[in-house]
MDAnalysis code that builds the backbone (N, CA, C; Angstrom):
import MDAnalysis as mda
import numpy as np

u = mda.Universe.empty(222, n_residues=74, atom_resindex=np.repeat(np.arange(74), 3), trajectory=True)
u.add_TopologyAttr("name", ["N", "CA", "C"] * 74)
u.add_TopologyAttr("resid", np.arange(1, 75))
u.add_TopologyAttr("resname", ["UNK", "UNK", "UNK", "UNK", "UNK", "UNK", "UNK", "UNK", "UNK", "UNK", "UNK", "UNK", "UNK", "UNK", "UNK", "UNK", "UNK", "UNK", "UNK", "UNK", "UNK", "UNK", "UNK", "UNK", "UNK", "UNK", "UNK", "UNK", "UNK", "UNK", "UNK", "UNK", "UNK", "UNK", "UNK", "UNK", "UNK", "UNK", "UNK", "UNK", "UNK", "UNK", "UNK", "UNK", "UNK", "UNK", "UNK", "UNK", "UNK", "UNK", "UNK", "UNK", "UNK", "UNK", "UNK", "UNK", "UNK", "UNK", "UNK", "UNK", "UNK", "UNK", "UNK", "UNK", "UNK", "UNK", "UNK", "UNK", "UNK", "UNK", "UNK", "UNK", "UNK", "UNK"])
u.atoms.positions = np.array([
    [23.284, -58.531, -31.081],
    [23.285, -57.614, -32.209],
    [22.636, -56.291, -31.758],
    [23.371, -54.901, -32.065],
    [22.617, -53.640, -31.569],
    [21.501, -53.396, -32.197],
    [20.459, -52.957, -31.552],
    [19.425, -52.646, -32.194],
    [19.192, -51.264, -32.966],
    [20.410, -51.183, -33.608],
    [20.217, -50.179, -35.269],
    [20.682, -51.093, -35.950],
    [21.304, -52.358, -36.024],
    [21.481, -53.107, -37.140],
    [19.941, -53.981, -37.455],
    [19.692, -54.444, -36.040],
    [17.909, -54.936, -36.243],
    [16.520, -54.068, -37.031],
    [17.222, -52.604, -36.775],
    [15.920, -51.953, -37.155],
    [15.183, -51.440, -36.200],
    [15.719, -51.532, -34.811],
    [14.282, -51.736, -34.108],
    [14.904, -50.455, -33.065],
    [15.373, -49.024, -33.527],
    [15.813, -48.662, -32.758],
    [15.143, -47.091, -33.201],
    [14.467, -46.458, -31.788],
    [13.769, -45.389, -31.829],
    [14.271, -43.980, -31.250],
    [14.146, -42.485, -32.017],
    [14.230, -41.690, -30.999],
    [13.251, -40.914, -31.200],
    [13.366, -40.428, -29.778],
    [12.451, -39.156, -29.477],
    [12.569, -37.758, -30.526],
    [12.117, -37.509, -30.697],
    [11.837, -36.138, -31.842],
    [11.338, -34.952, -30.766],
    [11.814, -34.065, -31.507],
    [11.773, -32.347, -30.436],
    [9.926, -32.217, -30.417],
    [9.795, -32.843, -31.186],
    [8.115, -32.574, -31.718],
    [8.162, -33.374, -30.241],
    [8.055, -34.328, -29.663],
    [7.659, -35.509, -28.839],
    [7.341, -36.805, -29.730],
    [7.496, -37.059, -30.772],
    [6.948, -38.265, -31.058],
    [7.712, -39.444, -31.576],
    [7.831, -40.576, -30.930],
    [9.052, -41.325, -31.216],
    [9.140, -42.122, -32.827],
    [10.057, -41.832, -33.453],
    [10.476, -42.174, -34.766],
    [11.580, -43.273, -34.977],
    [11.461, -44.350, -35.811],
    [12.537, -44.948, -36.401],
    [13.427, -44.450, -36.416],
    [15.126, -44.718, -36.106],
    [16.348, -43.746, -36.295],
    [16.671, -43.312, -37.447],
    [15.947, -44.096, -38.285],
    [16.373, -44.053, -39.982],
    [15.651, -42.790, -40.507],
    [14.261, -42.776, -40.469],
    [13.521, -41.100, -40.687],
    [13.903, -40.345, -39.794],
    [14.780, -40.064, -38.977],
    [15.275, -38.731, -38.292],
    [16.108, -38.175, -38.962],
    [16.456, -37.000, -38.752],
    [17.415, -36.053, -39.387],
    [18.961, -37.063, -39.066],
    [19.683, -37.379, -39.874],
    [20.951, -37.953, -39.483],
    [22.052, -37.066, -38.567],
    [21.656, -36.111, -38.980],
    [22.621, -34.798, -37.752],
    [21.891, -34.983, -36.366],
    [20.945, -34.760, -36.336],
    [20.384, -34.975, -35.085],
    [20.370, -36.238, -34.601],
    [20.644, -37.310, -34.964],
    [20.831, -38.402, -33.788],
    [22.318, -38.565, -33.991],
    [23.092, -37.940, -35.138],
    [24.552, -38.013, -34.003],
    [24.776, -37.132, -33.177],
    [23.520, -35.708, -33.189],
    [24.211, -35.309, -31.890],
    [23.377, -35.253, -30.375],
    [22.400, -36.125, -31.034],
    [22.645, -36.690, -29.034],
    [23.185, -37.785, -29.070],
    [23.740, -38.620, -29.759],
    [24.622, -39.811, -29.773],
    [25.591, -39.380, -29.027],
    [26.254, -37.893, -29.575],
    [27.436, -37.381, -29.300],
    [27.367, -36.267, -28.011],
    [26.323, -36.152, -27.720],
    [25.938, -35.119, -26.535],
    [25.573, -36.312, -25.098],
    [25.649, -37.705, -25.561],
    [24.964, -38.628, -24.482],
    [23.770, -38.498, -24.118],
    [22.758, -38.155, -25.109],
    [21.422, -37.832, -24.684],
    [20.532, -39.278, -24.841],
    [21.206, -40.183, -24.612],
    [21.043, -41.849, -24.685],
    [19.107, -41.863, -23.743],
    [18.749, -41.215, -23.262],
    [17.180, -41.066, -22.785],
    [16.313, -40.712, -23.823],
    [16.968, -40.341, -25.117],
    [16.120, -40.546, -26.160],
    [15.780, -41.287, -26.703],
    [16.183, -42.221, -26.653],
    [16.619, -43.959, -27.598],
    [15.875, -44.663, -27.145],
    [15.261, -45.307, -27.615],
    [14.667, -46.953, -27.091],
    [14.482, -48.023, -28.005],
    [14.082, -49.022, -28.017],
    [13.854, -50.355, -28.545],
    [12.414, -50.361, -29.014],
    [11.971, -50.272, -30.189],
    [10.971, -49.728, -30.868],
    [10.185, -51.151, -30.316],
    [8.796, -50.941, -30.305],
    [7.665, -51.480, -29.782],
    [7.145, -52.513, -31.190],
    [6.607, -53.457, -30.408],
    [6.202, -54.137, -31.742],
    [4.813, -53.195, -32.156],
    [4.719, -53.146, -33.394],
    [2.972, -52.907, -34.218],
    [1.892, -53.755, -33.679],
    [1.061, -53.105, -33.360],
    [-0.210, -53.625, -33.272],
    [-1.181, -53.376, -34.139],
    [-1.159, -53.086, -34.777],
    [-1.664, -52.831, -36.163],
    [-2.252, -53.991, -37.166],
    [-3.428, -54.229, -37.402],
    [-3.970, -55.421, -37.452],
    [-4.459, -55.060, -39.122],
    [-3.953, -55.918, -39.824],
    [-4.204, -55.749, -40.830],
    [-5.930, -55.739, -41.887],
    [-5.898, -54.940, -42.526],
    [-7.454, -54.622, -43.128],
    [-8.577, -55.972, -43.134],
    [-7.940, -57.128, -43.734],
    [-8.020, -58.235, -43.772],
    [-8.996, -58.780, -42.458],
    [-7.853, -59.042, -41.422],
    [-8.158, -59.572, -40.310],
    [-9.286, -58.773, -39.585],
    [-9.276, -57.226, -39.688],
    [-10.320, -56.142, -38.773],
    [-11.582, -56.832, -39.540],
    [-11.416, -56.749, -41.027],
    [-12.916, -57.268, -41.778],
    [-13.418, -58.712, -41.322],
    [-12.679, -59.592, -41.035],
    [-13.175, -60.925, -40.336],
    [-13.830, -61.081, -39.017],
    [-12.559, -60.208, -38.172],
    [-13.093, -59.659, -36.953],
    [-14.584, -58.991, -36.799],
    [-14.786, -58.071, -37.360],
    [-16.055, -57.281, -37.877],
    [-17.425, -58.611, -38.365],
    [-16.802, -59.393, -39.355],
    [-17.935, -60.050, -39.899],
    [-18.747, -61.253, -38.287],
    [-17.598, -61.297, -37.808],
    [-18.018, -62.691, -36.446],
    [-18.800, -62.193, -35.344],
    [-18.327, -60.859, -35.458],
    [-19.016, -59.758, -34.349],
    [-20.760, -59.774, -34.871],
    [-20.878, -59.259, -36.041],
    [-21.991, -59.215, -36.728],
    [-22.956, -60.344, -36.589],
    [-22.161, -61.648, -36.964],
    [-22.975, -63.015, -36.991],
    [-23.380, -63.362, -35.671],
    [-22.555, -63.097, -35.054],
    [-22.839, -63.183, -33.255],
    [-24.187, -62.164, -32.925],
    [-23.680, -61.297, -33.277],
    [-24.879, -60.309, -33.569],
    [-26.484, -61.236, -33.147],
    [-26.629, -60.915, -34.559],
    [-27.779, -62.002, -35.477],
    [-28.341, -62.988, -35.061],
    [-27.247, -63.876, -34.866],
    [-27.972, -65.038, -33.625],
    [-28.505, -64.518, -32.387],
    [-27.899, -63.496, -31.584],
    [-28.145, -63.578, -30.311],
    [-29.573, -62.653, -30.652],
    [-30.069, -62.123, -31.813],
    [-30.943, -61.328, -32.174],
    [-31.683, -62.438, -32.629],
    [-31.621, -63.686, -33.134],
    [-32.855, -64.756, -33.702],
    [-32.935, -65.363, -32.257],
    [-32.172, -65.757, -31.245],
    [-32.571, -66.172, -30.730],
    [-33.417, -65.732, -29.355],
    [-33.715, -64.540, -29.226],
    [-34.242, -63.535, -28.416],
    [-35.914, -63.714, -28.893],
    [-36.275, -63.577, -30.329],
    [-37.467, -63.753, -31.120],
    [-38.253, -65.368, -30.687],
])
């Protein structure tokens, strides 16, 4: 399956910064579609992006680790 039916398909922006094909200008990716400027394109990266949730858990174990290694120093 091509990856614009997946979603997962990126281009480069004049700015430099790579965008979903879907928020680009639709003229502009048919015309490097149509110019063969195919070095713009890639296969979008997964997120690493860790949700609020998980950073706050992360955060709390760090802390407790903390604490102990601070009671047990005393």
């Amino acid at each position: 399956m091509p990856l614009r039916e997946k979603d997962r398909l990126e281009i480069r922006l004049p700015s430099g910064i790579w965008k979903n094909y879907k928020k680009a200008d639709p003229e502009y990716v048919e015309q490097m579609l149509e110019d063969e400027q195919l070095h713009l394109f890639r296969k979008a990266k997964k997120s690493k992006k860790k949700s609020i949730k998980n950073k706050k858990e992360e955060s709390k174990k760090k802390n407790s680790k903390k604490k102990k290694k601070d009671k047990n120093k005393k």
